[in-house]
Each structure stands twice: as structure tokens, then as C-alpha cells.
VEXVOMAR-707275 format. One record per residue: residue number from 0; z, x, y of N, C-alpha, C, O in turn; residue in one letter. Coordinates in nm, 4 decimals. Atoms other than C-alpha are relative to their C-alpha. Last residue first. Example, Ala and Ser with C-alpha at 12.3 -4.5 7.8 and 13.67 -1.06 7.14 Angstrom:
 num       nz       nx       ny      caz      cax      cay       cz       cx       cy       oz       ox       oy residuo
   1  -0.0060  -0.0820  -0.1190   0.7140   1.3670  -0.1060   0.0730  -0.0770   0.1090   0.0899  -0.0261   0.2198       s
   0   0.0000   0.0890  -0.1190   0.7800   1.2300  -0.4500   0.0000   0.0900   0.1200   0.0665   0.1936   0.1181       a
// end
This chain:
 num       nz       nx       ny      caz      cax      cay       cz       cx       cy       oz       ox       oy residuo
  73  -0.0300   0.1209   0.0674  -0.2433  -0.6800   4.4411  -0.1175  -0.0653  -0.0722  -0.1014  -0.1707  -0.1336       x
  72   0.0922   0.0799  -0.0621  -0.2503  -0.3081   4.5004  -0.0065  -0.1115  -0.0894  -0.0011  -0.1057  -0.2123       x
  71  -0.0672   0.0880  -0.1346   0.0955  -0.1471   4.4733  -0.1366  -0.0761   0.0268  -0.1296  -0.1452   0.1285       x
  70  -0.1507   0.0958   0.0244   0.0660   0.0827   4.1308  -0.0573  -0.0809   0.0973  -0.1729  -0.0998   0.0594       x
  69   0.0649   0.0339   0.1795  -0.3280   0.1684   4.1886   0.1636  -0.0839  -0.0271   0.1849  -0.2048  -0.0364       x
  68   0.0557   0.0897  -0.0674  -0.2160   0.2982   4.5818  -0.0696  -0.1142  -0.1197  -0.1404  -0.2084  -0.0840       x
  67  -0.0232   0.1333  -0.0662   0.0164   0.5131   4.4563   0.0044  -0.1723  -0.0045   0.0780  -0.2672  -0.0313       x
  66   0.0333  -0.0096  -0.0895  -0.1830   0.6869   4.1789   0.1066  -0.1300   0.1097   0.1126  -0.2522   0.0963       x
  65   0.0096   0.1728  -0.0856  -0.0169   0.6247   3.8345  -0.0324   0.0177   0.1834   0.0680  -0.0116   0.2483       x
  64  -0.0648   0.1131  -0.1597   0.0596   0.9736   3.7205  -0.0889  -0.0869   0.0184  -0.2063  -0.0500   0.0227       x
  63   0.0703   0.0584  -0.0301   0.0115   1.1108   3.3253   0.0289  -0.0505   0.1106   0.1136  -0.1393   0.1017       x
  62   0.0247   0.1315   0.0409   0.2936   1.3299   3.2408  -0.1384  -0.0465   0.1112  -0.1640   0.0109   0.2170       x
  61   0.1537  -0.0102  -0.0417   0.3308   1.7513   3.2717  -0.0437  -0.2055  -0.0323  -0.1254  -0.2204  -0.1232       x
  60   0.0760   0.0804   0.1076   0.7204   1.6888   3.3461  -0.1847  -0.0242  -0.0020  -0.2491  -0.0919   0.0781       x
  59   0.0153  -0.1418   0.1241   0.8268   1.9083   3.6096  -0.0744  -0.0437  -0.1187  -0.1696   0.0170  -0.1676       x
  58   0.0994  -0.0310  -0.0425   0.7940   1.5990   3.8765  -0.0386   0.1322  -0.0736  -0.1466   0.1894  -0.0588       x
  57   0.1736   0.0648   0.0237   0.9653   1.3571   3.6416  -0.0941   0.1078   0.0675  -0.2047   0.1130   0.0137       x
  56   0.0398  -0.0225   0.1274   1.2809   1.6350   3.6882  -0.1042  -0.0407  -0.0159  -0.1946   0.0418  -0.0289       x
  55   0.0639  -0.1714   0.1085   1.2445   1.6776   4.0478  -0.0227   0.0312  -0.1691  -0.0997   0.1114  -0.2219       x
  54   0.0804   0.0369  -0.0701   1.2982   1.2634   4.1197  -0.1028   0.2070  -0.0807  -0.1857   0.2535  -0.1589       x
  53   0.0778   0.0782   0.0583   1.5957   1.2986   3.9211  -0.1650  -0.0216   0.0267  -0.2318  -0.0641  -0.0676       x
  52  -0.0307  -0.0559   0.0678   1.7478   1.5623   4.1615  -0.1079  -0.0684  -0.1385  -0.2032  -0.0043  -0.1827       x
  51   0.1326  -0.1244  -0.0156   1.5683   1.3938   4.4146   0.0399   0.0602  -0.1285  -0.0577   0.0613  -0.2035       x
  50   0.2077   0.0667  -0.0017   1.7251   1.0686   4.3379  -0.0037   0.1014  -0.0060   0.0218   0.1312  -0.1226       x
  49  -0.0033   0.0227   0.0664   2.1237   1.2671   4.3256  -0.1104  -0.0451  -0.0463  -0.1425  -0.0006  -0.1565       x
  48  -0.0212  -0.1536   0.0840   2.0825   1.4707   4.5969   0.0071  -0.0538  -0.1492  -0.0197   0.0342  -0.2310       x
  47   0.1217  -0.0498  -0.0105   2.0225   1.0968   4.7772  -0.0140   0.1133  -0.0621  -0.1299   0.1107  -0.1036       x
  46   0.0289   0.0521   0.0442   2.3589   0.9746   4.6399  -0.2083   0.0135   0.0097  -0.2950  -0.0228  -0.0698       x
  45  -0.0462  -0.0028   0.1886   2.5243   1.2283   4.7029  -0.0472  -0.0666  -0.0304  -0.0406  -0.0415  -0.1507       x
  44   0.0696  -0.1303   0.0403   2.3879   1.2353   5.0945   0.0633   0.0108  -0.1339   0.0870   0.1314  -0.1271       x
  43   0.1971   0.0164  -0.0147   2.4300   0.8312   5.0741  -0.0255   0.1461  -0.0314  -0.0906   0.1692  -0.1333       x
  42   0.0328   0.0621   0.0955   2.8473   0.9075   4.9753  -0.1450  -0.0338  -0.0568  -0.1853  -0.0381  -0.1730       x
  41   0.0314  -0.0686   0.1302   2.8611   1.1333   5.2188  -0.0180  -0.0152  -0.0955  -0.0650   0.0732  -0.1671       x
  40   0.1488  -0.0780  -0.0561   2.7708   0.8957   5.5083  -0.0180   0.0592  -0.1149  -0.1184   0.0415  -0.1839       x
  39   0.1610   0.0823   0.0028   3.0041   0.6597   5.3557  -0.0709   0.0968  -0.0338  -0.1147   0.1285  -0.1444       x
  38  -0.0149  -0.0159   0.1398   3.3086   0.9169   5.3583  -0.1586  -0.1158  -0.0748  -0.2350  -0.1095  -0.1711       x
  37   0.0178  -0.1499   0.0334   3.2517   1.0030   5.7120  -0.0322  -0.0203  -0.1149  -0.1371   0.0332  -0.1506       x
  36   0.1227  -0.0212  -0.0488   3.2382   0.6020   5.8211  -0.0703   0.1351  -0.0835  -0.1807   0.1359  -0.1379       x
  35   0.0773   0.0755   0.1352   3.5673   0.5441   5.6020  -0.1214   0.0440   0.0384  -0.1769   0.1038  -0.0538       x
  34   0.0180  -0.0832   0.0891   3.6915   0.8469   5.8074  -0.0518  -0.0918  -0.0826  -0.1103  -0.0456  -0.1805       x
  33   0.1031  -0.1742   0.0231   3.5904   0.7413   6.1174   0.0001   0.0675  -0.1495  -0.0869   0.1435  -0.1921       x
  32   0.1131   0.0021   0.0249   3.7428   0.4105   6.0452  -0.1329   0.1267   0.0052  -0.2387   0.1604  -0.0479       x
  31   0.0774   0.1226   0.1197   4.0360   0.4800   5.9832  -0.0744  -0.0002  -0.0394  -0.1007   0.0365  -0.1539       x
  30  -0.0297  -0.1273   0.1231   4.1199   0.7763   6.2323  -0.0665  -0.0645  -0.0847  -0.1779  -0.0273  -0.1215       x
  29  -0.1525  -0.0744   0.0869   4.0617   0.4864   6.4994  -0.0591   0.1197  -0.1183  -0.1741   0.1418  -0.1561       x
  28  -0.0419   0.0833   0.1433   3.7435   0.4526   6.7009   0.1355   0.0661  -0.0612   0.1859   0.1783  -0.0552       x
  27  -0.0608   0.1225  -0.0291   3.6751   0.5357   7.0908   0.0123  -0.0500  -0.1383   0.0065  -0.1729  -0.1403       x
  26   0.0998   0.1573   0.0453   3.3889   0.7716   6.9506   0.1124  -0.1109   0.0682   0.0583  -0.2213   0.0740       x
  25   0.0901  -0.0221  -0.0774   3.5688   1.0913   7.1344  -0.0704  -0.1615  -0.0128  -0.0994  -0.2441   0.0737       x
  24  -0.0533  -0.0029  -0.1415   3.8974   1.0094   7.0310  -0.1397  -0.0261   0.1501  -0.1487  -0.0745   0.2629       x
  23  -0.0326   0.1737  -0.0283   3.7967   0.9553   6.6629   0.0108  -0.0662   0.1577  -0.0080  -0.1815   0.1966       x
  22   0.1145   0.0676   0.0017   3.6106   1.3174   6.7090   0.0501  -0.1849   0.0112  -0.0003  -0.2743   0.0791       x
  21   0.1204  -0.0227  -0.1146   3.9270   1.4287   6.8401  -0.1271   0.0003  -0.0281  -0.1911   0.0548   0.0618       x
  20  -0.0611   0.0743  -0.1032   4.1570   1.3145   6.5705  -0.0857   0.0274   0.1223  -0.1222  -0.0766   0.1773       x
  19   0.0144   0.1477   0.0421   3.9024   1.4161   6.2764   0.0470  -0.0690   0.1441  -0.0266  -0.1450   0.2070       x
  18   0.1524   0.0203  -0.0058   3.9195   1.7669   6.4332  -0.0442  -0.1037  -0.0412  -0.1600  -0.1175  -0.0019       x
  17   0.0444  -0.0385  -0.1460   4.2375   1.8077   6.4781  -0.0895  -0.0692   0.0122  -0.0970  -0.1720   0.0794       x
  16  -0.1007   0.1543  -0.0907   4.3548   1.6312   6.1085  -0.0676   0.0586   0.1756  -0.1148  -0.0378   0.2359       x
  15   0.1159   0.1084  -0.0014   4.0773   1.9079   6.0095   0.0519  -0.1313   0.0565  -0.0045  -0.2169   0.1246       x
  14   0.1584  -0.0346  -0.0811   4.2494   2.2025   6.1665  -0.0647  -0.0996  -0.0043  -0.1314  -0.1373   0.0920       x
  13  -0.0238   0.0266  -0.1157   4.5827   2.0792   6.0256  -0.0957   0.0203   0.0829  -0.0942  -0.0407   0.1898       x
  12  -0.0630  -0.1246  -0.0657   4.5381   2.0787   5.6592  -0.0116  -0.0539   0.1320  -0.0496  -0.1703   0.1440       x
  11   0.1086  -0.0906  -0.0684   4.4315   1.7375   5.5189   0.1236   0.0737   0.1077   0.2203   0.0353   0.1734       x
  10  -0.0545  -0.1373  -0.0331   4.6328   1.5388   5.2501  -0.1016   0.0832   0.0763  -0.1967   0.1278   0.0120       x
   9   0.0921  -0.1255   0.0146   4.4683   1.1803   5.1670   0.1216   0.0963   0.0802   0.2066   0.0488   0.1555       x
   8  -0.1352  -0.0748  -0.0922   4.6511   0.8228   5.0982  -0.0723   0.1932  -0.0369  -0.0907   0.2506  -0.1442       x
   7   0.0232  -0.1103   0.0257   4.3547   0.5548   4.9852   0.1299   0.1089   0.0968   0.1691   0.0913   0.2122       x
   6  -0.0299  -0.1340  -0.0768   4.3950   0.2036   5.0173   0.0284   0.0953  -0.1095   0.0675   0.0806  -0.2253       x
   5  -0.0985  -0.1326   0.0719   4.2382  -0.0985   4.8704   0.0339   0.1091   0.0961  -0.0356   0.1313   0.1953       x
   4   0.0982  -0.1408  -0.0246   4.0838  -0.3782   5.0867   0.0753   0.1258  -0.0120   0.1364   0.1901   0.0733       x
   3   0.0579   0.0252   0.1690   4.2235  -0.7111   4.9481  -0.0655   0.1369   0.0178  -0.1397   0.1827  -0.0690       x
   2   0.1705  -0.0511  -0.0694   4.4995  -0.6734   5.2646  -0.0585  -0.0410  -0.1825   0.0023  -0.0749  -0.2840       x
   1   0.1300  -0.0077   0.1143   4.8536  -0.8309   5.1890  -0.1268   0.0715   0.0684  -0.1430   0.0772   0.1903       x
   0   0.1060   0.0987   0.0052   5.0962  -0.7987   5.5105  -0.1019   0.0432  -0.1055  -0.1669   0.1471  -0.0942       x
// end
């Protein structure tokens, strides 16, 4: 049966197939979705390490700052 929702085919040692299968077990969710869920989550913490990272450079930078409350007041 067609799907439009790509697949992915992964290799995991046997400790973590455990340990995926009994957290899925625990949540009442398939393998599936736990791991799309997993791969989310990590996707936001990479993607937040990634802002700050950016976020730390402007703050090294000796530049002129824009007070908050000066940006956002109407």
C-alpha cells in the first residue's frame, strides 16, 4: 500500500532495540512512533544548540543593544 510519508530503515545494536521496545511498551505506543517522537525531540535540542550558539556570537560582539522594552513598545 502507497504511503506519501517517506521511510527510513535504521541498524541498532541490541541493548537499544531493548530499550526502545520497552519504553514503547511502557507508553502503549508502537516502535514507530516512539522513535519518530525521539528523533523530533532531538531535532528541537539541535535546533536550540544551534540559536544559542548564534545567540552567543551577537553576545561577544561589542555592538550597540536595542533595550527590550524600546524594540516592542507600540
Amino acid at each position: 500500500m502507497p504511503t506519501l510519508k517517506k521511510r527510513i530503515n535504521i541498524t541498532v545494536d541490541k541493548d537499544l532495540f531493548t530499550a526502545l521496545s520497552r519504553l514503547s511498551k511502557r507508553e502503549q505506543s508502537s516502535l514507530s512512533n516512539l522513535s519518530i517522537r525521539l528523533i523530533r525531540f532531538a531535532m528541537e535540542l539541535e535546533e536550540d544548540r544551534y540559536f544559542s550558539e548564534i545567540a552567543d556570537e551577537r553576545l561577544e560582539k561589542n555592538e550597540k543593544r536595542i533595550p527590550h522594552g524600546k524594540v516592542w513598545k507600540k
